[in-house]
Each structure stands twice: as C-alpha cells, then as structure tokens.
N, CA, C and O of each residue as an XYZ file, in Angstrom:
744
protein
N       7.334     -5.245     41.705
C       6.501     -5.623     42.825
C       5.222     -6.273     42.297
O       4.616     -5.901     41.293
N       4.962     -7.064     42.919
C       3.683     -8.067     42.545
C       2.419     -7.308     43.035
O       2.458     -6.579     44.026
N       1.184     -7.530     42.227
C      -0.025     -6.747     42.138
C      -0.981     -8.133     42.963
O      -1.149     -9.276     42.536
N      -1.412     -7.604     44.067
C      -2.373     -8.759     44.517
C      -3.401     -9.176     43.917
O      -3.996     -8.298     43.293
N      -3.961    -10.498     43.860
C      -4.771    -10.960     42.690
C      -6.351     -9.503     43.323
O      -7.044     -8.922     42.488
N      -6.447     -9.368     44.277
C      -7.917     -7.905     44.353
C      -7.346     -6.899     43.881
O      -8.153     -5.992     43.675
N      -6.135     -6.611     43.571
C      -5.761     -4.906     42.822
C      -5.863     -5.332     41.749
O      -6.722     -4.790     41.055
N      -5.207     -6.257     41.243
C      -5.207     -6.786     39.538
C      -6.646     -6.772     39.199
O      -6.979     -6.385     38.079
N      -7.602     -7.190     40.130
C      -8.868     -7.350     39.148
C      -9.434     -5.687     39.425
O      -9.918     -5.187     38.409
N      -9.430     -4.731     40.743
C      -9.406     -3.817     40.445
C      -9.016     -2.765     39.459
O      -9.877     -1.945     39.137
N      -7.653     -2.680     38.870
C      -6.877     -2.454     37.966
C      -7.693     -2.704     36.653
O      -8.129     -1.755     36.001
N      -7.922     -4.241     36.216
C      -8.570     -4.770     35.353
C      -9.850     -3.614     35.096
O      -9.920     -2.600     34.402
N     -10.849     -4.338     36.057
C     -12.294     -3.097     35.632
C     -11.938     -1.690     35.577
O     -12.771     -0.990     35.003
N     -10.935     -1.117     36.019
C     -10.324      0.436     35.539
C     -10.307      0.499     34.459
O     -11.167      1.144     33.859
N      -9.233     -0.209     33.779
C      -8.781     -0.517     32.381
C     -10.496     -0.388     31.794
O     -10.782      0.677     31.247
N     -11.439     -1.305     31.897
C     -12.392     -1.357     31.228
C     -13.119     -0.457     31.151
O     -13.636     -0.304     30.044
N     -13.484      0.517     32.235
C     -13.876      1.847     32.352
C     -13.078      2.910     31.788
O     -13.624      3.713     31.031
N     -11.967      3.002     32.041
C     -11.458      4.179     31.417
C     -11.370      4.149     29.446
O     -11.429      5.081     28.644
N     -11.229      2.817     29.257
C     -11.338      2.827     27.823
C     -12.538      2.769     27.371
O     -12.572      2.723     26.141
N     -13.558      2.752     27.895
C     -14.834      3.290     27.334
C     -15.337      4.507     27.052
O     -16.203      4.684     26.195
N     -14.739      5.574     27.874
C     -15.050      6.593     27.420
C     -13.448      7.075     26.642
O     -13.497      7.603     25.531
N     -12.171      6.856     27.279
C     -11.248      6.898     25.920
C     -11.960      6.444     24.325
O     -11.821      7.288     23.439
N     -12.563      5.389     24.033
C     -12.678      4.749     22.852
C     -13.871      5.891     22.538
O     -13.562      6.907     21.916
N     -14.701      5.760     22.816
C     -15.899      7.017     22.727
C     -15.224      8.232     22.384
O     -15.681      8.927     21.477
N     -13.857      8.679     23.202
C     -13.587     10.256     22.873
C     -12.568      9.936     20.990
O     -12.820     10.551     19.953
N     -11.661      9.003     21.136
C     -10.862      8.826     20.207
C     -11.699      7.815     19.371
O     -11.596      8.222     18.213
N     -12.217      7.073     19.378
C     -12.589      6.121     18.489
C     -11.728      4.916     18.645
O     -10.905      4.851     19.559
N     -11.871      4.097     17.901
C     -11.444      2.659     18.495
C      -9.743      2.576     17.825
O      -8.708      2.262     18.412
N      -9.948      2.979     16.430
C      -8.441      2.822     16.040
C      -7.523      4.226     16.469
O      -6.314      4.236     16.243
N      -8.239      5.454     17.134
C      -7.614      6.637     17.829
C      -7.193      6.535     18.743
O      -6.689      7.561     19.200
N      -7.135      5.507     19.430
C      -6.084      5.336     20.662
C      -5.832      3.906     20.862
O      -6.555      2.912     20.796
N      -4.259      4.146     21.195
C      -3.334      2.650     21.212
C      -3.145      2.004     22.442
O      -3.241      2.810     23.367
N      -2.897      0.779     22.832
C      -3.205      0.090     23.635
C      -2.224      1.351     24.975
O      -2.651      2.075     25.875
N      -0.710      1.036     24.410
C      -0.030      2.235     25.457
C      -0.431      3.284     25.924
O       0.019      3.530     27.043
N      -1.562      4.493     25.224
C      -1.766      5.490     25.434
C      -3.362      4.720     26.308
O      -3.450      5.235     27.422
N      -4.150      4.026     26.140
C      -5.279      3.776     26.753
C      -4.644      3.270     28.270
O      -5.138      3.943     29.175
N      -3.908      2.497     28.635
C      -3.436      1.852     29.875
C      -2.584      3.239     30.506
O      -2.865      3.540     31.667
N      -1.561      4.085     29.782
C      -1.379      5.417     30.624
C      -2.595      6.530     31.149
O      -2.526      7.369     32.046
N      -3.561      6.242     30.363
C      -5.375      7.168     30.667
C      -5.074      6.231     31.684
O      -3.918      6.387     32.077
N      -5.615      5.408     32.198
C      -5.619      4.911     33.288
C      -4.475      4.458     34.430
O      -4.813      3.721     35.356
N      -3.519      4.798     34.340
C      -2.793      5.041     34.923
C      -1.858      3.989     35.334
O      -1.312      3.653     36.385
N      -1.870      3.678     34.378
C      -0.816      2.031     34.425
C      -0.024      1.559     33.265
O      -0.385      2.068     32.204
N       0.988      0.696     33.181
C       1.922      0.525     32.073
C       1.077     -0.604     31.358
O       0.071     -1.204     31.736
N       1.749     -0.683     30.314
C       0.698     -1.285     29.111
C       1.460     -2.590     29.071
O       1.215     -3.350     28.135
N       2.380     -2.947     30.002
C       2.901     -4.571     29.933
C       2.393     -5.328     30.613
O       2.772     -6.468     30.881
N       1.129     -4.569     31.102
C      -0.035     -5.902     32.021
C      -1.232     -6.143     30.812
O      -2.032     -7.062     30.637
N      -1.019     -5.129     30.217
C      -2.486     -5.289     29.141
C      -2.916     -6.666     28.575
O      -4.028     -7.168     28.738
N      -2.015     -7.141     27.976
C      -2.031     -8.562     27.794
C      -2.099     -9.816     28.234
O      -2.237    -10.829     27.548
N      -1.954     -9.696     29.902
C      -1.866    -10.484     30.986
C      -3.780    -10.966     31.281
O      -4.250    -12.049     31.630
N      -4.581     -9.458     30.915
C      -5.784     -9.052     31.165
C      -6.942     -9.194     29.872
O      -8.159     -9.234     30.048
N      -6.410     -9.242     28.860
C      -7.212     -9.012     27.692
C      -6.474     -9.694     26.535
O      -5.276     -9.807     26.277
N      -7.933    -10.238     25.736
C      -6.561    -11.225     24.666
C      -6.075    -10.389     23.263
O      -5.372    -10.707     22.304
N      -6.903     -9.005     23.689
C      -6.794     -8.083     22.377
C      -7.645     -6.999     22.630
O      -8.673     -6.943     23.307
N      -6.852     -5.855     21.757
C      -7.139     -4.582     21.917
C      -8.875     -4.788     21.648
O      -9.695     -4.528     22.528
N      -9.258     -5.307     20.252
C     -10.803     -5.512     20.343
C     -11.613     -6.600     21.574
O     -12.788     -6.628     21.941
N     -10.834     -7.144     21.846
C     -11.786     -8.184     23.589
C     -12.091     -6.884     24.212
O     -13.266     -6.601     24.448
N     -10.849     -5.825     24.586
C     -10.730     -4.458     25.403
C     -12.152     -4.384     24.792
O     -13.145     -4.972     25.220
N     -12.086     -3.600     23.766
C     -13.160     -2.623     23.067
C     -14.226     -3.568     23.115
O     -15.058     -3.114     22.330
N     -14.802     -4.958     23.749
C     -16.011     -5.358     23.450
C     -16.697     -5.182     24.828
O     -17.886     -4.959     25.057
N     -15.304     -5.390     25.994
C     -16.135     -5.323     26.942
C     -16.519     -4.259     27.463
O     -17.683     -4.101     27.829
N     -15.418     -3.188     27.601
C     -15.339     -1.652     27.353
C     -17.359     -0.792     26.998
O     -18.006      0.021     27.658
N     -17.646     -1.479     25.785
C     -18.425     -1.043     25.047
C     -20.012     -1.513     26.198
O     -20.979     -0.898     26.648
N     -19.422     -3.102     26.260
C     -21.028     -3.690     27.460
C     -20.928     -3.323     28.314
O     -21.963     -3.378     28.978
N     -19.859     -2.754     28.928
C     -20.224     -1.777     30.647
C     -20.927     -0.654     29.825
O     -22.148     -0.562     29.946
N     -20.144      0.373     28.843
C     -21.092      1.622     28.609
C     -22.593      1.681     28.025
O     -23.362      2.597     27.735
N     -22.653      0.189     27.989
C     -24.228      0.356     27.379
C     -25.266     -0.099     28.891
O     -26.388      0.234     29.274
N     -24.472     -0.773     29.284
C     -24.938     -1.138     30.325
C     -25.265      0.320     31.590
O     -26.261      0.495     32.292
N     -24.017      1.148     31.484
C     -23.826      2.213     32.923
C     -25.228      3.235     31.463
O     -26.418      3.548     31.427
N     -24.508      3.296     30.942
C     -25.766      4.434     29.926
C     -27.509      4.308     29.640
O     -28.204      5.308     29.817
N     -28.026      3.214     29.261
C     -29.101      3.186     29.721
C     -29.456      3.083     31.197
O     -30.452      3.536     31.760
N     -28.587      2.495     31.634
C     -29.176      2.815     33.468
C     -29.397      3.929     33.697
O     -30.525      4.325     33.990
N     -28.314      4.722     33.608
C     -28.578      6.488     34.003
C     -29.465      7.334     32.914
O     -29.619      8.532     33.151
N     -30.049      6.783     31.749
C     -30.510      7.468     31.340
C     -32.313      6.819     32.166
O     -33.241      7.548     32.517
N     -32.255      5.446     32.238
C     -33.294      4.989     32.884
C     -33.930      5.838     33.813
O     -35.054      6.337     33.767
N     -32.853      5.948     34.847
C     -32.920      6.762     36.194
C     -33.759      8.339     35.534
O     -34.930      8.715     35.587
N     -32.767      8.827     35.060
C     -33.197      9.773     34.936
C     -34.399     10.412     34.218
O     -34.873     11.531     34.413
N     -34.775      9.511     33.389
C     -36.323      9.315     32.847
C     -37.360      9.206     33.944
O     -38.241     10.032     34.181
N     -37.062      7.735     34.767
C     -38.316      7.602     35.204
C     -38.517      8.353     36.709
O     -39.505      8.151     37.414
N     -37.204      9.416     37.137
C     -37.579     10.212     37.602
C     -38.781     12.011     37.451
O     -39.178     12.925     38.174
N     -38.885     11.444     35.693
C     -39.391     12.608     35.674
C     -41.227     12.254     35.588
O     -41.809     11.171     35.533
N     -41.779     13.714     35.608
C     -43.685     13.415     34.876
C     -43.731     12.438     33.814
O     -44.527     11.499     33.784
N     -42.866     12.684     32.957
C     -43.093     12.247     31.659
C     -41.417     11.192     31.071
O     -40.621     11.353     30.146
N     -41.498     10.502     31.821
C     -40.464      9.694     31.232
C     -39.950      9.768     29.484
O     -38.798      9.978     29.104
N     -41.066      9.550     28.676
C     -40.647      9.628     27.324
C     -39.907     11.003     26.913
O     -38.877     11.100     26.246
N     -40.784     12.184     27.549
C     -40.187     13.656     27.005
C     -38.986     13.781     28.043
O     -38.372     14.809     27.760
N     -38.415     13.141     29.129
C     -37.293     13.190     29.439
C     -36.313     12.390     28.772
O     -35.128     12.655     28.569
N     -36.761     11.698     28.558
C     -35.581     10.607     27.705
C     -35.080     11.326     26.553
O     -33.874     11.445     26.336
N     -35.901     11.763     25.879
C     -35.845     12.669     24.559
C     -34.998     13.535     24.916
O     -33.873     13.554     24.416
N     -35.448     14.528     25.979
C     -35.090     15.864     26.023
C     -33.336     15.615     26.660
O     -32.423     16.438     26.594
N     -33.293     14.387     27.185
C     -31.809     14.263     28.296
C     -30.783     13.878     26.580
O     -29.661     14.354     26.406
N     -31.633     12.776     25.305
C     -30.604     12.443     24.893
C     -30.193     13.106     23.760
O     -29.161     12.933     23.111
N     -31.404     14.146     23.520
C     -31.065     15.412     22.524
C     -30.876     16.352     22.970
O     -31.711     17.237     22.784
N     -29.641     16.645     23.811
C     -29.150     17.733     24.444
C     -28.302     18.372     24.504
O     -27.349     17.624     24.724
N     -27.823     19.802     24.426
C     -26.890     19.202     23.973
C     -25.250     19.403     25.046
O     -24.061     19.671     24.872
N     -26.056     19.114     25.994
C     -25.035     18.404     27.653
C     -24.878     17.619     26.988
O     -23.721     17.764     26.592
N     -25.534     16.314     26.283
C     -25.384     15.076     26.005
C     -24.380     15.072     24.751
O     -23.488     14.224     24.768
N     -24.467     16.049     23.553
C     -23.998     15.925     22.450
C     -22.612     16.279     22.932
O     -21.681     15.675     22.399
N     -22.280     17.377     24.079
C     -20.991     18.417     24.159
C     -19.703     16.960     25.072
O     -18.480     17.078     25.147
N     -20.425     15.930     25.534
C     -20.040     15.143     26.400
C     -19.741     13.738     25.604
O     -20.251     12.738     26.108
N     -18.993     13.573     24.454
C     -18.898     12.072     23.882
C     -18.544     11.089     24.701
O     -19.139     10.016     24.797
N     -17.374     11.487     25.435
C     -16.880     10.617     26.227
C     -17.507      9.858     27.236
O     -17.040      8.812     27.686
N     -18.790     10.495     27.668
C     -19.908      9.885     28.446
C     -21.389      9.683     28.095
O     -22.327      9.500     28.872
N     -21.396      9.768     26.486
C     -22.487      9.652     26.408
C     -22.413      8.119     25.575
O     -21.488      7.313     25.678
N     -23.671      7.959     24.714
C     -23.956      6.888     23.895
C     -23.059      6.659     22.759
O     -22.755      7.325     21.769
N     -22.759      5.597     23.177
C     -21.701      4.428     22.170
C     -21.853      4.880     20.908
O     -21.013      5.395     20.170
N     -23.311      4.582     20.669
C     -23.683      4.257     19.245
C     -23.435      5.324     18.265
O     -23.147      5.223     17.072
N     -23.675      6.813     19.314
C     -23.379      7.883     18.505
C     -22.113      8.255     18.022
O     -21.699      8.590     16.912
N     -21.628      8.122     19.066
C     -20.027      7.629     18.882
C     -19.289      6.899     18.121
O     -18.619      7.455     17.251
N     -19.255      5.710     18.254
C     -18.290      4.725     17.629
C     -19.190      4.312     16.433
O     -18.517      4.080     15.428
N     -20.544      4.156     16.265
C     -20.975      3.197     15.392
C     -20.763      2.726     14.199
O     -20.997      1.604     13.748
N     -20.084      4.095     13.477
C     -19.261      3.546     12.346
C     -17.928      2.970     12.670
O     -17.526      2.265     11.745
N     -17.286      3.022     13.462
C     -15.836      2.173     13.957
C     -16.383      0.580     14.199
O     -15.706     -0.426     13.987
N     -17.689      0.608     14.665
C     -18.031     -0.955     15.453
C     -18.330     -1.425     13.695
O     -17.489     -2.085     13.085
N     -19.711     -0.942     13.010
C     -19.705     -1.113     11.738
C     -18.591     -2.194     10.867
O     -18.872     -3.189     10.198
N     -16.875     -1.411     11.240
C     -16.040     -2.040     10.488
C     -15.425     -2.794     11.563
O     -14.209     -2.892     11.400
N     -15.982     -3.508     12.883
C     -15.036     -3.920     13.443
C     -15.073     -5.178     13.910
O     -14.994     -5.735     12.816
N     -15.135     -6.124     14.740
C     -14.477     -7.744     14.726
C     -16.156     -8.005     15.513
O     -16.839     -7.305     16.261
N     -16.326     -9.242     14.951
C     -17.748     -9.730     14.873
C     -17.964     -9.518     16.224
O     -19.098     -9.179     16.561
N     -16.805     -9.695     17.358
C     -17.392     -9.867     19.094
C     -17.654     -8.245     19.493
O     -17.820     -7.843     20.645
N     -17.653     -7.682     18.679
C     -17.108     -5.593     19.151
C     -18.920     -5.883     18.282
O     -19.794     -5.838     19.147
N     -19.252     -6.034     17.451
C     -20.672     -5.799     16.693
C     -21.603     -6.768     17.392
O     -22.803     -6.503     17.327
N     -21.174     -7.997     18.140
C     -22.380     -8.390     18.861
C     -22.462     -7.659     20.395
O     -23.525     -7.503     20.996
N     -21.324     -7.302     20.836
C     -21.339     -6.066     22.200
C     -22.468     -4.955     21.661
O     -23.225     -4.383     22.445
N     -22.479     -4.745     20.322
C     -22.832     -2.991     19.598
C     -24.637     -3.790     19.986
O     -25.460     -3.652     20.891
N     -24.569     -4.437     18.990
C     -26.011     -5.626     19.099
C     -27.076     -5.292     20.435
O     -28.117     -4.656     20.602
N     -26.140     -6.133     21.268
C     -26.919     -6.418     22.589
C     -27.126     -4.973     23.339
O     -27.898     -4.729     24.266
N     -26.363     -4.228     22.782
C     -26.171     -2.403     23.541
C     -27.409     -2.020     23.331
O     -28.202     -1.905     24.266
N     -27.830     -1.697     21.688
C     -29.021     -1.434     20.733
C     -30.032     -2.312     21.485
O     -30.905     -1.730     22.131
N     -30.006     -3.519     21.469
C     -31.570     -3.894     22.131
C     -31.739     -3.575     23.579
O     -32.893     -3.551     24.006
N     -30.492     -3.263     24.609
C     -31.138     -2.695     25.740
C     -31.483     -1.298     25.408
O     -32.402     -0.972     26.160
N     -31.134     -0.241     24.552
C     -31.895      0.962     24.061
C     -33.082      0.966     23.768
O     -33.807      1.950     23.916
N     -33.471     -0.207     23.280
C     -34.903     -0.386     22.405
C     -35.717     -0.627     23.342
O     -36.679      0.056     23.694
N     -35.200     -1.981     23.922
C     -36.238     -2.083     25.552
C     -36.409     -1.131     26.260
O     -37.517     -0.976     26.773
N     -35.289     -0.147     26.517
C     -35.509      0.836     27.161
C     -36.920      1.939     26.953
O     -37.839      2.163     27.741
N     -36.579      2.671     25.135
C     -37.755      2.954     24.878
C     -38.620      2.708     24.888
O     -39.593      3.444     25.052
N     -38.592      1.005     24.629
C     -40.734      0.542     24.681
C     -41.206      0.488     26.275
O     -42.349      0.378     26.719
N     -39.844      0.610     27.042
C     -40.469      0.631     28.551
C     -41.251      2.281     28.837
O     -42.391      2.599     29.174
N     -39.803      3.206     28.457
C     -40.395      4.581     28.447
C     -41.387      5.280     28.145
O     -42.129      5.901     28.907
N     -41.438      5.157     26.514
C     -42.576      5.339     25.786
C     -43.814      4.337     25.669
O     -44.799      4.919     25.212
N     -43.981      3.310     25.889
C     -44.970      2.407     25.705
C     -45.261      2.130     24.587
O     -46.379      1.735     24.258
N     -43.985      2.342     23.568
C     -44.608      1.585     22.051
C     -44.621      0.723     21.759
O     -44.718     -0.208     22.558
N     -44.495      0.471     19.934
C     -43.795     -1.146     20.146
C     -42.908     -1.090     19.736
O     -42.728      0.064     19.346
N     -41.771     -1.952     19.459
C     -40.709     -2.155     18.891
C     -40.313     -1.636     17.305
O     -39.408     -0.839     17.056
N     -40.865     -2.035     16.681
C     -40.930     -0.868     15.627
C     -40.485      0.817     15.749
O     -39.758      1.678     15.252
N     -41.425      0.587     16.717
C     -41.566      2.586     16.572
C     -40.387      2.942     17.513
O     -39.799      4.022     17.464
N     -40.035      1.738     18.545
C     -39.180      2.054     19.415
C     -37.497      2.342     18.521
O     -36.508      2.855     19.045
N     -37.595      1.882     17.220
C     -36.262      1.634     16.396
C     -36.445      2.928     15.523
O     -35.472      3.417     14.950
N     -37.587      3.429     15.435
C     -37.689      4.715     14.714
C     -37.583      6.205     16.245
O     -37.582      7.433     16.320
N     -37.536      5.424     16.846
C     -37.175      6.683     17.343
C     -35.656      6.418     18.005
O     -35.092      7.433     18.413
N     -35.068      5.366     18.124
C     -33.605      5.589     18.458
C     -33.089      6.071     17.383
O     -32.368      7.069     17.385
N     -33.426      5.367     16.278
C     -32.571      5.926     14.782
C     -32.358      7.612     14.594
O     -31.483      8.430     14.312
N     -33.834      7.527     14.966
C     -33.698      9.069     14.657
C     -33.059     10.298     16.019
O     -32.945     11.516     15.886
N     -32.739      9.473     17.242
C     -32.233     10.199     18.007
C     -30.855      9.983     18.150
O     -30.113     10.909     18.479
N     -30.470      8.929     17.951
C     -28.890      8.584     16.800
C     -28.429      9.426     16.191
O     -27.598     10.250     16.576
N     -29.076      9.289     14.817
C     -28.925     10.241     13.666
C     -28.787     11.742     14.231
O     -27.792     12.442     14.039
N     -29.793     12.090     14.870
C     -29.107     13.889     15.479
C     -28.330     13.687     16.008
O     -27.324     14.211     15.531
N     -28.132     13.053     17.003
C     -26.698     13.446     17.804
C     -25.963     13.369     16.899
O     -25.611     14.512     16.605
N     -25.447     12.534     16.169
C     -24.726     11.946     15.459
C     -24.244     13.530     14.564
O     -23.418     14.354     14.956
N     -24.909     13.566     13.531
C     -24.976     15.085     13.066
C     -24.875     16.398     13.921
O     -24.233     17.406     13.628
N     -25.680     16.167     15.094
C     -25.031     17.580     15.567
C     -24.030     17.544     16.179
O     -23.724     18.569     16.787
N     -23.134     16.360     16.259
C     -21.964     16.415     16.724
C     -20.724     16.660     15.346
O     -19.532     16.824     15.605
N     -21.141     16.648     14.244
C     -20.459     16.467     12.879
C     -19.957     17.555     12.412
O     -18.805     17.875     12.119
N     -21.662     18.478     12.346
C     -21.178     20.093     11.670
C     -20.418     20.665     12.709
O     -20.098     20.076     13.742
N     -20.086     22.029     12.362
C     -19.170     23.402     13.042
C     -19.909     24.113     13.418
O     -19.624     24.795     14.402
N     -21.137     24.235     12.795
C     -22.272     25.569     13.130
C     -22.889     25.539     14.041
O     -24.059     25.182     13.903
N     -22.393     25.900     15.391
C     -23.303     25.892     16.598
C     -25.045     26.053     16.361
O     -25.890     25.249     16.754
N     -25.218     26.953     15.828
C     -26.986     27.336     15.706
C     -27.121     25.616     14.593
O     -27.487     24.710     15.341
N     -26.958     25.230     13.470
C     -27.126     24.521     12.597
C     -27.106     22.763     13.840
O     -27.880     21.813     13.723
N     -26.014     22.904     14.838
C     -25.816     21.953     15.452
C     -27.190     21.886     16.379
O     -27.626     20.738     16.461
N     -27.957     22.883     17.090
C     -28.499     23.086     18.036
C     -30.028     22.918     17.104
O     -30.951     22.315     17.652
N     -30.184     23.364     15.982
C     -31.420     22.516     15.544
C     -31.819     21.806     15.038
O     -32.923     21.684     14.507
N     -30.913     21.146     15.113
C     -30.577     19.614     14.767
C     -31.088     18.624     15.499
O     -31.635     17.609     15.067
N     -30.836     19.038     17.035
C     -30.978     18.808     18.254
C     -32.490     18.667     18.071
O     -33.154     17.635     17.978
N     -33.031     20.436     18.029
C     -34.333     20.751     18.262
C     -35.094     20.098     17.620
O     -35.771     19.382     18.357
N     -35.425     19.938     16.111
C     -36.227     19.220     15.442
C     -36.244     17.978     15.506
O     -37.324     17.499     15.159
N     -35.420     17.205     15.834
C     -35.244     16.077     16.335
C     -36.324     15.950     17.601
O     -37.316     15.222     17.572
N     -36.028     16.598     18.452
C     -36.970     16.373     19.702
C     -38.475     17.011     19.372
O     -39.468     16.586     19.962
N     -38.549     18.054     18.392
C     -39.726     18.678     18.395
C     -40.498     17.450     17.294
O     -41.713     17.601     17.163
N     -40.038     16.602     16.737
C     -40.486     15.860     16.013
C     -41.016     14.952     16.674
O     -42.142     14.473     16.542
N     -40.105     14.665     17.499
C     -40.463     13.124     18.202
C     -41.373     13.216     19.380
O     -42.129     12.272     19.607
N     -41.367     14.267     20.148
C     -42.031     14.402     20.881
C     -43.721     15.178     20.507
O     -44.538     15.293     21.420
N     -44.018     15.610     19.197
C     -44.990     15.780     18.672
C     -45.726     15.025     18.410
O     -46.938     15.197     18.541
N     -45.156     13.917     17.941
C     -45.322     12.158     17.489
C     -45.328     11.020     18.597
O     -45.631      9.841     18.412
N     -44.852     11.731     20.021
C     -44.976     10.830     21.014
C     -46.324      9.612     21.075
O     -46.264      8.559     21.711
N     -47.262      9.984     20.415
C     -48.347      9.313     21.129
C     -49.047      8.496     19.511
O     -50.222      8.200     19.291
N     -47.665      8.284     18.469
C     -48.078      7.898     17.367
C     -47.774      6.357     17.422
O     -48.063      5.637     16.466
C-alpha cells in the first residue's frame, strides 16, 4: 500500500527523532539501519527512499537534538532566579546523566562524531556553538569562558556517566557544579 506523500514526510521526521535518541543510547555504529527504522516502527526498505546514508541519518538526527536540547535547556534556565546556576545545576544532574537518550549529544556521541564523516562533525560543530551562545546568553560571559565551562560540564557528564561507583559518579557531578558555580562571576 502506498504511503501518502504527508505520512511519508511524517514517517520521515519520526525516523529523525527516534534515531536521535537511539544513536545517543547506542552510539552511532551500535545500532543498524534495520534495528533504528523497527525503534520507530517501520521497515527499513523505505530508509533509503528518505536518506542517502546511515551518516546523512546521523547528521540530521544530531541538528534536531541540538536544536530540541538547548531549547529545553534554554527554557528551563531562563525560567529560573538565576539562569546560570540553573543551567549548571539542570546539566550536572544527575536526571540528566541517568537519561542519555535525552540528553546532550556531545556527552554522548562525541567520540563516535570525533571519528565520523565530515557532514556528522559539521552537525557536532554547529550543535557546540549553539551551546556556547547559549552560555554567553545565560551566564553573561565571553566566549572563552563560555568554552571553559561547557568543556568542563562535558567532561563530568561524560565521566560520571563512565565509572560504576555511584558516590564516585555523583561527585563528579558535584565538583563540577561546585566549581563552576563558585567561579560563576569569574
């Protein structure tokens, strides 16, 4: 049965959503085109009809989640007193760390993008500078400091998602935020 050209493109942005947080939970070479199109609930003999390759998938995949992820982390910042110590506190959390599949790319995949096809590292690219803008909007720094503090809120998640040791994972977390937010006004 034929897919009307509005379900197909519906279908389509599924595909792109659901493999964003698939690629986030498995990593980019951890799940295969068949098993990503059954997550979403469809046979994998349209995949190709839609995408010219598993990495096109994974580039655009990657610019919706950078795109839906700083928005909601936006939101949820500049709903608070203190935008900067919410931003901190929402992305060293560890709701945020226990949740790969919905959280930040970078923590996620970044060594997969690292080794992966120049259009998947300029998606990674343009992700990173809406993070950065984000911070110098939040915090009011400059750019510089705005790259020292993603790095370093990277780097924890990153690690406390690595070790086994719950307590070792959780102040990982902490010093991370107790650092940065000590330093907020540096």
């Amino acid at each position: 049965m034929k897919v009307s050209r509005e379900q197909a493109t519906k279908n389509r942005a599924h595909v792109v959503e659901v493999a964003g947080a698939q690629f986030r939970r498995h990593g980019f070479d951890g799940i295969g085109v068949a098993d990503l199109m059954q997550a979403a609930g469809l046979t994998h003999g349209g995949f190709y009809n839609n995408f010219a390759s598993k990495d096109a998938l994974a580039a655009e995949a990657v610019t919706l989640v950078f795109a839906e992820t700083t928005e909601r982390l936006r939101q949820y910042a500049l709903a608070a007193a203190d935008p900067y110590s919410a931003m901190v506190s929402y992305y060293l959390s560890p709701e945020h760390r226990d949740s790969i599949e919905a959280g930040c790319a970078i923590a996620a995949l970044s060594q997969d993008a690292a080794r992966g096809s120049q259009e998947l590292r300029a998606a990674f690219e343009l992700g990173i500078a809406a993070y950065l803008d984000l911070i110098v909007e939040l915090a009011g720094v400059t750019r510089p400091r705005a790259m020292a503090i993603y790095a370093t809120m990277v780097g924890a998640l990153t690690l406390s998602r690595t070790v086994t040791d719950p307590a070792l994972s959780a102040d990982l977390l902490g010093a991370a935020a107790d650092g940065l937010l000590a330093g907020k006004d540096s």
